[in-house]
C-alpha positions in Angstrom: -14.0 72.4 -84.9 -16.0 70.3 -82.0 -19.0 71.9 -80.8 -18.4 74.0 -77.4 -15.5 75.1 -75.3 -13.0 72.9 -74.5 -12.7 72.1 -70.8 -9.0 72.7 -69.6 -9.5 71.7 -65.5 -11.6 70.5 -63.7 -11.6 70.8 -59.8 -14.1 70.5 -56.4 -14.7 72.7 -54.1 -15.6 71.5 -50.7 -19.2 71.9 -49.9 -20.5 73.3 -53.2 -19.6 71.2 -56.4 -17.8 70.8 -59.3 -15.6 73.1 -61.1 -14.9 73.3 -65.1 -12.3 75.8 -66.4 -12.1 77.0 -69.8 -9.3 79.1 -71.5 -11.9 82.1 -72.5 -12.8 85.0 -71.7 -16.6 85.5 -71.9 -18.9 88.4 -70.8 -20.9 86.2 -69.0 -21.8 87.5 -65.6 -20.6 86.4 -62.6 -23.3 84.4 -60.2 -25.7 84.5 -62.4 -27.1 80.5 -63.9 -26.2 79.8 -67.0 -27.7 77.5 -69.0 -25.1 74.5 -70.4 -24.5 71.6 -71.6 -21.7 68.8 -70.5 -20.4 67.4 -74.2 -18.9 64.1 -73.5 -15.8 63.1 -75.7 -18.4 59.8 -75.9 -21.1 61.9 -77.3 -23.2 62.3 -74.3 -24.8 65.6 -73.9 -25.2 66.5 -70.0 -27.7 70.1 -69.3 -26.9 71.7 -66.4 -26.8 75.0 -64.9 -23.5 76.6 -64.3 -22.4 79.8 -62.8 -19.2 81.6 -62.7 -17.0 81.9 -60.1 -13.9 84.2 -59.4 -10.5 82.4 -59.7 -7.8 83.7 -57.5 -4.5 82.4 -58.3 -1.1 83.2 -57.0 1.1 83.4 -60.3 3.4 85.6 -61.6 1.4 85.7 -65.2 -2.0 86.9 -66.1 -4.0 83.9 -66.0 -7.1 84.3 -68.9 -9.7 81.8 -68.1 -12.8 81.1 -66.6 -14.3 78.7 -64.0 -17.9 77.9 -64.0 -19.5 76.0 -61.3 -21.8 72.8 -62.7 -24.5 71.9 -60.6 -25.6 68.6 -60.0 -22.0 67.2 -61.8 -19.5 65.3 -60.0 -16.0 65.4 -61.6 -15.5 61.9 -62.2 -18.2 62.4 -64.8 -15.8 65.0 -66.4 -13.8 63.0 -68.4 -10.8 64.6 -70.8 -11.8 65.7 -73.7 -14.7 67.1 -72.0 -16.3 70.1 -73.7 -19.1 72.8 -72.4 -21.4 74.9 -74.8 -23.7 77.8 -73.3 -27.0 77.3 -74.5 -28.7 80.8 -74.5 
């Protein structure tokens, strides 16, 4: 298995960043900085601080997965394949 969590979506958010979503469930808290790095299907290792954000969605399903905002990342440098691992 590849190193980190594998990045399902990535979006922007007007004003504040970039956006990476994973399909987990963590315990991490919410607003707080987290310490990542931005795994690159190329290789590339990207550090970064991230910090959770709240996902509201309007579905009819539970939705399990988490949305970190990436500081200083744009989302073209997102590519797919695109991984993130928490660096404690």
């Amino acid at each position: 298995m590849a190193d980190g969590i594998a990045i399902s979506e990535t979006f922007e958010i007007t004003g504040r960043g970039t956006v990476a979503v994973i399909d987990e469930v963590t315990d991490r808290s919410v607003g707080k900085a987290h310490r990542v790095e931005l795994i690159k299907p190329t290789g590339e290792i990207v550090g970064t601080e991230a910090f959770k954000e709240r996902l509201l969605r309007r579905d009819h399903v539970p939705l399990e997965s988490e949305a970190y905002l990436l500081k200083g990342i744009q989302k073209a440098d997102i590519p797919p394949g695109s991984r993130l691992r928490f660096v404690e």
